[in-house]
N, CA, C and O atoms as a printed pandas DataFrame, in Angstrom:
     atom_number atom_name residue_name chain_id  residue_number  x_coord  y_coord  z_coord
0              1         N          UNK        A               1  -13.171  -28.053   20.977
1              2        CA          UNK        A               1  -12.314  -28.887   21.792
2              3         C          UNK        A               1  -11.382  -28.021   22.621
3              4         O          UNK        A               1  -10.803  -27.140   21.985
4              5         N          UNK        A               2  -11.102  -28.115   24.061
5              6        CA          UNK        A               2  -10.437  -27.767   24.700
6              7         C          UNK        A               2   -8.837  -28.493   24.396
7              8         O          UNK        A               2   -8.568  -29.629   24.004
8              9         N          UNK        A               3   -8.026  -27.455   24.714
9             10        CA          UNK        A               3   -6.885  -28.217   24.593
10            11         C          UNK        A               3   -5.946  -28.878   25.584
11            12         O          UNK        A               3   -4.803  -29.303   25.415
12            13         N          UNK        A               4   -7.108  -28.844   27.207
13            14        CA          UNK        A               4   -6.546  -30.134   28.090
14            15         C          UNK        A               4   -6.753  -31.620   27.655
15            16         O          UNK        A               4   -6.217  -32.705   27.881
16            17         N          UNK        A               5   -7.774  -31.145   26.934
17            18        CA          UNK        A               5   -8.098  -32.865   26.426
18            19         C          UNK        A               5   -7.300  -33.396   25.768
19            20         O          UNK        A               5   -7.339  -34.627   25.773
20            21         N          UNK        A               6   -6.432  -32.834   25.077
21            22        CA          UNK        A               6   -4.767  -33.648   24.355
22            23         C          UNK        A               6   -3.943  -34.261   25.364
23            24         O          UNK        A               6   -3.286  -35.301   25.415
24            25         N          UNK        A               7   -4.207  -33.176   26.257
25            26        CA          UNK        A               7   -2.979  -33.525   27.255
26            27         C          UNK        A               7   -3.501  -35.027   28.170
27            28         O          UNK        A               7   -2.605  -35.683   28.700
28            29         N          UNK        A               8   -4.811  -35.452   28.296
29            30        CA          UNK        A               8   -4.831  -36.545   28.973
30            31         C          UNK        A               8   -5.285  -37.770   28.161
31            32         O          UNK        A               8   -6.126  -38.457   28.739
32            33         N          UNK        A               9   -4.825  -38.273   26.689
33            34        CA          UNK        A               9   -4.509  -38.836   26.222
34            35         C          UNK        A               9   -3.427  -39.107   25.631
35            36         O          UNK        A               9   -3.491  -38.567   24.527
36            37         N          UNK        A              10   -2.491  -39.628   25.747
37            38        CA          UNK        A              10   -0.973  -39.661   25.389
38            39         C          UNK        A              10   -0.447  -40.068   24.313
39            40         O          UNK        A              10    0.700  -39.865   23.916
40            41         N          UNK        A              11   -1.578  -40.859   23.651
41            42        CA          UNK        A              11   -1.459  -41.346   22.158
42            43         C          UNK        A              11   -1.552  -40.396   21.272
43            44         O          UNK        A              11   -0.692  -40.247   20.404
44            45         N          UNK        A              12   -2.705  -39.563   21.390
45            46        CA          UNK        A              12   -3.293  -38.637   20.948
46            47         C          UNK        A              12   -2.322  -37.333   20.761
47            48         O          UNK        A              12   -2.315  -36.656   19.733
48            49         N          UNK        A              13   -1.507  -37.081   21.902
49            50        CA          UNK        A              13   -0.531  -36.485   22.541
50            51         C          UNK        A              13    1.031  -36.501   21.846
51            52         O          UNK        A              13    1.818  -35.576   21.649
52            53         N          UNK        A              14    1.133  -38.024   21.550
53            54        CA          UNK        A              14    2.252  -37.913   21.017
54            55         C          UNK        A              14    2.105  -38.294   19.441
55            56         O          UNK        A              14    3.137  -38.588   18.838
56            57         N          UNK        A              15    1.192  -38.297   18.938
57            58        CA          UNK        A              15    0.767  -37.944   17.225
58            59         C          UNK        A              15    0.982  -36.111   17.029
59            60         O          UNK        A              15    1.414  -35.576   16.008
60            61         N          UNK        A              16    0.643  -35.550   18.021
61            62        CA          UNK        A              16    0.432  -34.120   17.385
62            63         C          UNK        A              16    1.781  -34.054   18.210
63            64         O          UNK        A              16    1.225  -33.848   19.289
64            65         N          UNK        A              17    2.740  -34.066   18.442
65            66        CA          UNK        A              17    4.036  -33.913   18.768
66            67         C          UNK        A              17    4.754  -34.345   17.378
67            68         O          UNK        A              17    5.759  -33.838   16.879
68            69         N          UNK        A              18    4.174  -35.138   17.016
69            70        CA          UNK        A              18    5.035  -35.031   15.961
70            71         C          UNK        A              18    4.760  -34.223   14.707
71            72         O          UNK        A              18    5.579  -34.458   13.819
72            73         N          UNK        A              19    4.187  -33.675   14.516
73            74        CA          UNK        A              19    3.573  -32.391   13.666
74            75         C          UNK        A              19    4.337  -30.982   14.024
75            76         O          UNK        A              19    4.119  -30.331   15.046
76            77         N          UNK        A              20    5.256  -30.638   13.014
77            78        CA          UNK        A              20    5.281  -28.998   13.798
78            79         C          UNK        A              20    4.867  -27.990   12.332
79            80         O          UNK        A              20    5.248  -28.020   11.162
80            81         N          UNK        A              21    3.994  -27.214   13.028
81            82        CA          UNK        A              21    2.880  -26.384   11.846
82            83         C          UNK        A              21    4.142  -24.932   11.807
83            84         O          UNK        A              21    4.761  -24.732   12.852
84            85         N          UNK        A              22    4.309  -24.400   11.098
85            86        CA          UNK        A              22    4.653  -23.191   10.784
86            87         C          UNK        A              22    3.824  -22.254   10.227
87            88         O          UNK        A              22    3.221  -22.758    9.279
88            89         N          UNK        A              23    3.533  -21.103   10.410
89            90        CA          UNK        A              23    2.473  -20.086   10.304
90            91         C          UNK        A              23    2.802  -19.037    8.945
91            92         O          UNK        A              23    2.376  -17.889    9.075
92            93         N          UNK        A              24    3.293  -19.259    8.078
93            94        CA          UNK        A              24    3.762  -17.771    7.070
94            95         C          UNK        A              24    3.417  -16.534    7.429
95            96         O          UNK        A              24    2.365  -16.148    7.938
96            97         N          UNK        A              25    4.522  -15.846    7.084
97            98        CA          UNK        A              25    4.323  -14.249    7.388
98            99         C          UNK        A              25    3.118  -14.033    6.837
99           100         O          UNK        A              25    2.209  -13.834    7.643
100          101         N          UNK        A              26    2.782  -14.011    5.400
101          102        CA          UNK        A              26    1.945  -13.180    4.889
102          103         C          UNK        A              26    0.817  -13.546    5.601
103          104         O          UNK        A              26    0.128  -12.589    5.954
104          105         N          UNK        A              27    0.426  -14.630    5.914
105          106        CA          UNK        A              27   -0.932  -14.688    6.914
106          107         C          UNK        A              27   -0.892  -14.113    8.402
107          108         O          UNK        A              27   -1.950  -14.140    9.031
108          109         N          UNK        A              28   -0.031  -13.722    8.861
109          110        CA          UNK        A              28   -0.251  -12.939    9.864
110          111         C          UNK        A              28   -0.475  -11.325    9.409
111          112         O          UNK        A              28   -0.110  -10.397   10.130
112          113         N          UNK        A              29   -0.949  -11.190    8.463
113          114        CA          UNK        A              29   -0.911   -9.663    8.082
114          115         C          UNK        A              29   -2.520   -9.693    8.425
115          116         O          UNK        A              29   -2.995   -8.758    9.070
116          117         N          UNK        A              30   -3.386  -10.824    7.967
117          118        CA          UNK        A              30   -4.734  -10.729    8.208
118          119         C          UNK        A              30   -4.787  -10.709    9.549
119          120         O          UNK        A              30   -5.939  -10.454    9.898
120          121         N          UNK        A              31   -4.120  -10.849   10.385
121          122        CA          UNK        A              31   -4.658  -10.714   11.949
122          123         C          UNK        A              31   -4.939   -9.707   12.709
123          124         O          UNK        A              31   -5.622   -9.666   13.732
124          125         N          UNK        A              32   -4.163   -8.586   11.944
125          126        CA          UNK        A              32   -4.264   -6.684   11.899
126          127         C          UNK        A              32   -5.581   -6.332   11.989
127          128         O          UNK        A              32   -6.374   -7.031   11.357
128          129         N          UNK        A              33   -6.051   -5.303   12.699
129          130        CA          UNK        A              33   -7.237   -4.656   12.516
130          131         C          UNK        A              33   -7.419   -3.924   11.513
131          132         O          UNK        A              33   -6.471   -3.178   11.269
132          133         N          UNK        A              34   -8.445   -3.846   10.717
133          134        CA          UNK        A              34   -8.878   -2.824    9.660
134          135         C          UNK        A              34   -8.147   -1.513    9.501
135          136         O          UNK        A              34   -7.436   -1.089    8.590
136          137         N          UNK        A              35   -8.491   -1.044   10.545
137          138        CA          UNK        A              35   -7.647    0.409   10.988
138          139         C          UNK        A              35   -6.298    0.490   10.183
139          140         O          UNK        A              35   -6.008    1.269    9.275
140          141         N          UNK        A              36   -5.394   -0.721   10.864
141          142        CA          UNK        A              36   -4.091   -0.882   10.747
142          143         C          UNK        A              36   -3.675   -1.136    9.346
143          144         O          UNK        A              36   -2.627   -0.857    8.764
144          145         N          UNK        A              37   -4.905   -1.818    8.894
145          146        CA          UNK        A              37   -4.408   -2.594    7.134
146          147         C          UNK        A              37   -4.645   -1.421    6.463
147          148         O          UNK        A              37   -4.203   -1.347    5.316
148          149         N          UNK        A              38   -5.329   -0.353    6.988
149          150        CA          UNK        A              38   -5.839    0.843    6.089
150          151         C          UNK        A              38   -4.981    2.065    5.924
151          152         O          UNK        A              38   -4.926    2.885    5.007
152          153         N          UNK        A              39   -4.464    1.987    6.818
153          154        CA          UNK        A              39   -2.720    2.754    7.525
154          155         C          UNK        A              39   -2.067    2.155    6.460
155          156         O          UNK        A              39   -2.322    2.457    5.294
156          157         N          UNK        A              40   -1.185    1.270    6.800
157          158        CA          UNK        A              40   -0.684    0.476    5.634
158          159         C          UNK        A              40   -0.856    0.844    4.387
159          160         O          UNK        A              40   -0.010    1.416    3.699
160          161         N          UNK        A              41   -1.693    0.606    4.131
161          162        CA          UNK        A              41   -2.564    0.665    2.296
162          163         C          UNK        A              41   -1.924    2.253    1.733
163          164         O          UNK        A              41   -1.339    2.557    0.693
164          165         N          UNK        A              42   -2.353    3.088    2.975
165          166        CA          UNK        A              42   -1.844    4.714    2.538
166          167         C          UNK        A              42   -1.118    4.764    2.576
167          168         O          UNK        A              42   -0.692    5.785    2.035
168          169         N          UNK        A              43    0.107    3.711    3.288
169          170        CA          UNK        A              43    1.507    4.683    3.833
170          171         C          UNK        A              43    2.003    3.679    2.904
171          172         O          UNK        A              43    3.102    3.419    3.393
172          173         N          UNK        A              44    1.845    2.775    1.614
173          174        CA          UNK        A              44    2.703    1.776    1.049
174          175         C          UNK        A              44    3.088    3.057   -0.701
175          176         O          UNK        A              44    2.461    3.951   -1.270
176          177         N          UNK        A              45    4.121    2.531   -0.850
177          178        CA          UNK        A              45    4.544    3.300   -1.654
178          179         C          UNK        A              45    3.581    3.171   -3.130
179          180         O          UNK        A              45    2.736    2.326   -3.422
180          181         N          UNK        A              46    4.173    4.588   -4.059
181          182        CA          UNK        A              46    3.337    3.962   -5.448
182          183         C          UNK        A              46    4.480    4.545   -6.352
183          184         O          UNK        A              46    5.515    5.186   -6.171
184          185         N          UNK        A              47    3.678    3.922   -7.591
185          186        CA          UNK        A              47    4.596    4.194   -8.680
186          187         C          UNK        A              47    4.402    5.584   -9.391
187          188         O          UNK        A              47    3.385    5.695  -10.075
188          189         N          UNK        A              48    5.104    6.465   -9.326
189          190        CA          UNK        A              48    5.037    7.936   -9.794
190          191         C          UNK        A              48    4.814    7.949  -11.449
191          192         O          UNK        A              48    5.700    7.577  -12.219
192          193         N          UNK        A              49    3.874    8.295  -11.765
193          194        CA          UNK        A              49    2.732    8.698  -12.877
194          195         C          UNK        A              49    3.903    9.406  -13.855
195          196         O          UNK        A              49    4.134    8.969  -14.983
196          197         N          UNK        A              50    4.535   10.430  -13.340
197          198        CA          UNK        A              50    4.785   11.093  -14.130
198          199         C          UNK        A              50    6.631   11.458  -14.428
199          200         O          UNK        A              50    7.189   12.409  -14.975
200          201         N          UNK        A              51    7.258    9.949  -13.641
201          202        CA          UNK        A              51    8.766    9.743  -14.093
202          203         C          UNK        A              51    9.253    9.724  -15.069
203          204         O          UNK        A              51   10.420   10.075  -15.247
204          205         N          UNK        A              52    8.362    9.241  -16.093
205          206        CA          UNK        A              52    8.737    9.257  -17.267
206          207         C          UNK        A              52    8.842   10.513  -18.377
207          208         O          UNK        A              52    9.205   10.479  -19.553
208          209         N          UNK        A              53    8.409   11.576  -17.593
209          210        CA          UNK        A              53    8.251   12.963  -17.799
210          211         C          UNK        A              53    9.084   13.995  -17.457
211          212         O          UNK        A              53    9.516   14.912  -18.154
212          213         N          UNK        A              54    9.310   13.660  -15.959
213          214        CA          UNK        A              54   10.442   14.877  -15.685
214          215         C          UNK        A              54   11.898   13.833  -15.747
215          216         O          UNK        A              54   12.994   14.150  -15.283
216          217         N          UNK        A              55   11.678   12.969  -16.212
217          218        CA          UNK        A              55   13.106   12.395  -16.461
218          219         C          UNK        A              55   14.037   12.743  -17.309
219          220         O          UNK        A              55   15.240   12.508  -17.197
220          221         N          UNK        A              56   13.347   13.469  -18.414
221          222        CA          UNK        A              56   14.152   13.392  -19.741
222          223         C          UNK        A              56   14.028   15.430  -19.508
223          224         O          UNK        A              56   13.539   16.137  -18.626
224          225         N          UNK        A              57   14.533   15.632  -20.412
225          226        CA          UNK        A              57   15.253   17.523  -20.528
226          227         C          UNK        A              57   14.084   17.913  -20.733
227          228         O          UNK        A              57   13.597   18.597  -19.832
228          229         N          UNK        A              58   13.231   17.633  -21.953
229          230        CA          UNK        A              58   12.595   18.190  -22.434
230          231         C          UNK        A              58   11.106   17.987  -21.398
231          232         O          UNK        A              58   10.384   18.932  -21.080
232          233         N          UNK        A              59   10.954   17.040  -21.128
233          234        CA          UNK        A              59    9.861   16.967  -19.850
234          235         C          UNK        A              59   10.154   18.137  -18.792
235          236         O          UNK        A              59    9.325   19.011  -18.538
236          237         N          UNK        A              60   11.184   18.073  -18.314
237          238        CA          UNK        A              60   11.026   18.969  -17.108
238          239         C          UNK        A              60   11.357   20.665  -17.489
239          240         O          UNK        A              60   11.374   21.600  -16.689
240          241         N          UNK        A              61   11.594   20.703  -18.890
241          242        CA          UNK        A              61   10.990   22.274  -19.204
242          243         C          UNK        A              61    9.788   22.290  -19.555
243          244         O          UNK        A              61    9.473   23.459  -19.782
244          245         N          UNK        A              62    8.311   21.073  -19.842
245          246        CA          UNK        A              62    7.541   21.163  -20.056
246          247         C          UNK        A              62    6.873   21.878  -18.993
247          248         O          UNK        A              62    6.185   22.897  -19.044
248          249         N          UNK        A              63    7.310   20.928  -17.727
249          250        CA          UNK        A              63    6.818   20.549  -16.665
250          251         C          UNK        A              63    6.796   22.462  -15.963
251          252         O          UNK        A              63    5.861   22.975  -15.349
252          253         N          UNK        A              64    8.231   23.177  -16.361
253          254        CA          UNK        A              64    7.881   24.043  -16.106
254          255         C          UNK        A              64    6.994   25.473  -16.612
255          256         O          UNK        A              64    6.605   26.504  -16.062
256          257         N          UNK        A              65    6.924   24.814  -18.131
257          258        CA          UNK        A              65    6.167   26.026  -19.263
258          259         C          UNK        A              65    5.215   25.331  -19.079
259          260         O          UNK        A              65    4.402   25.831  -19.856
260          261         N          UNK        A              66    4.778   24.607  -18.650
261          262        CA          UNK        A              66    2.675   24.475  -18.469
262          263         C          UNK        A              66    1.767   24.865  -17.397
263          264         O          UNK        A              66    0.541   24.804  -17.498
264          265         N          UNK        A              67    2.595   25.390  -16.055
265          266        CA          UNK        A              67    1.937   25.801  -14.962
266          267         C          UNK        A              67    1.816   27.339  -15.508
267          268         O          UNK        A              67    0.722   27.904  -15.528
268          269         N          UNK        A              68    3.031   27.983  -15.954
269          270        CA          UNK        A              68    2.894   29.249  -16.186
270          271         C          UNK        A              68    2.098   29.951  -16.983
271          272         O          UNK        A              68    1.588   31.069  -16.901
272          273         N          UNK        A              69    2.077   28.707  -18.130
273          274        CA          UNK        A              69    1.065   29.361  -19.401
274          275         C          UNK        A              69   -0.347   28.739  -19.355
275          276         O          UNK        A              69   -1.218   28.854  -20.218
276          277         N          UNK        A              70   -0.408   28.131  -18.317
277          278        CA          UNK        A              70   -2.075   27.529  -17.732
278          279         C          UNK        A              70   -2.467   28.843  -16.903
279          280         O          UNK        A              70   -3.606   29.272  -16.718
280          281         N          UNK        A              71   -1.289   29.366  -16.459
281          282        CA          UNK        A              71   -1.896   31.010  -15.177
282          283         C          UNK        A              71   -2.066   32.170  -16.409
283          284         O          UNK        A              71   -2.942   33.003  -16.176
284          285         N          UNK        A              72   -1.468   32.295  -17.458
285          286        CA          UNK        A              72   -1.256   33.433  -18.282
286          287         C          UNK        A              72   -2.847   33.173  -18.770
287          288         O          UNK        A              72   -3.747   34.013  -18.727
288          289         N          UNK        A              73   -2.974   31.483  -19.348
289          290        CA          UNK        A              73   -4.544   31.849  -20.287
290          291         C          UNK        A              73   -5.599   31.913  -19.334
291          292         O          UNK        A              73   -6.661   32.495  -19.551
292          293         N          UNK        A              74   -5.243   31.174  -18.021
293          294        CA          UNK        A              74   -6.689   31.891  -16.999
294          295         C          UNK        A              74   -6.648   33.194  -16.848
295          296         O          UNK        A              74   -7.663   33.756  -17.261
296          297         N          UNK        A              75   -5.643   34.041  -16.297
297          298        CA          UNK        A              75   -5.804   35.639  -16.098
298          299         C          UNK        A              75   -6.192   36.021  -17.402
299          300         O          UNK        A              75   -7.360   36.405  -17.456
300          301         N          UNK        A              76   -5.404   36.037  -18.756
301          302        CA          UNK        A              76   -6.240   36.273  -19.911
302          303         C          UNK        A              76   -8.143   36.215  -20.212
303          304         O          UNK        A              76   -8.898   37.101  -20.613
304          305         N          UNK        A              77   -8.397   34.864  -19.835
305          306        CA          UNK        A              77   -9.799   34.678  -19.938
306          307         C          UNK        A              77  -10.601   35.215  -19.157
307          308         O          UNK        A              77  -11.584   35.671  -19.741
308          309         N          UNK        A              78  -10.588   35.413  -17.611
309          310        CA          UNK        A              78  -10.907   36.082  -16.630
310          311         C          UNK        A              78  -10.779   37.676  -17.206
311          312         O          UNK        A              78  -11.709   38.323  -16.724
312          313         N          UNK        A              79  -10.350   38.097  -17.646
313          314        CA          UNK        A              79   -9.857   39.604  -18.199
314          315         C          UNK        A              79  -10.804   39.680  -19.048
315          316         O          UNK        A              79  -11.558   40.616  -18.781
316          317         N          UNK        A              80  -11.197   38.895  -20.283
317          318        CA          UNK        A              80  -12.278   39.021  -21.147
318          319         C          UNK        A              80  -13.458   38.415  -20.609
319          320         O          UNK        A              80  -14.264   37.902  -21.386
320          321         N          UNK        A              81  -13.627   38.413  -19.561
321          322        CA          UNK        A              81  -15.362   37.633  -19.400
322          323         C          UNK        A              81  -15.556   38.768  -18.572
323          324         O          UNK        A              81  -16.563   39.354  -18.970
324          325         N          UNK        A              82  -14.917   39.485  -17.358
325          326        CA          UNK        A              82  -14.818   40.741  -16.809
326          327         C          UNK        A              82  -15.102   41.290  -17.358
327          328         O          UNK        A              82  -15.111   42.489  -17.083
């Protein structure tokens, strides 16, 4: 249906005058291109894995004695397979 054809019936015309539609935000998010929703998706925040870790004392001296002693037992092992 074209939408001159409302306009030259007046009955018709003044039924949908009295209707006013409102659109919700969240459905205009589907009107985005793929591209855009996929942008989005990456750039939306997340919940950090591992807050509950460097939050407390003893986490974030973990946090720093496990990179170091993960490099000590690779150079170690590398040294004996050499």
């Amino acid at each position: 249906m074209l939408k001159d054809e409302f306009d030259k019936e007046p009955s018709l015309q003044k039924r949908l005058d009295e209707y006013e539609v409102k659109v919700p935000q969240s459905l205009a998010h589907f009107k985005t291109n793929r591209w855009l929703r996929f942008v989005e998706y990456l750039a939306s925040p997340t919940k950090d894995p591992l807050e509950q870790v460097h939050s407390s004392s003893s986490g974030f001296t973990a946090m720093q004695i496990v990179p170091i002693a993960s490099a000590v037992f690779i150079t170690i092992l590398q040294l004996l397979i050499h």
